[in-house]
Phi, psi and omega in degrees: 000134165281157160215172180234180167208166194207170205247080169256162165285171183295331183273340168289330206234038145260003184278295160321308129019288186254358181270317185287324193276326166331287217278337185066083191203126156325153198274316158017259181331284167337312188253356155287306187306307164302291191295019176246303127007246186319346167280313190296325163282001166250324171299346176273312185292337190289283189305010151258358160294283178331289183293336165284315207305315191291306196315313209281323162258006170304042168229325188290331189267299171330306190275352169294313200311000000 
């Protein structure tokens, strides 16, 4: 497993802090779980791109073939 370390201000990360304690979660957690989140959310918005992109040109690509 990796780790990282990032830079925050006092006020990001007493925001972060109290955000974790709202959910009553280690601050960890929290912020594993958002990037794990937001990364499954970004494979997801490429492949509703992707699949418009084929759909909106599958008759073009059908006659390239």
């Amino acid at each position: 497993m990796a780790s990282i370390t990032i830079d925050l201000s006092d006020s990001q990360f007493q925001k972060l802090q109290d955000l974790a304690a709202v959910y009553g979660i280690r601050l960890e957690v929290l912020l594993k779980v958002s990037l794990e989140d937001w990364l499954n959310s970004q494979k997801s918005e490429f492949v509703d791109a992707a699949n418009y992109v084929l759909t909106k040109n599958a008759e073009l690509y059908r006659r390239l073939a």
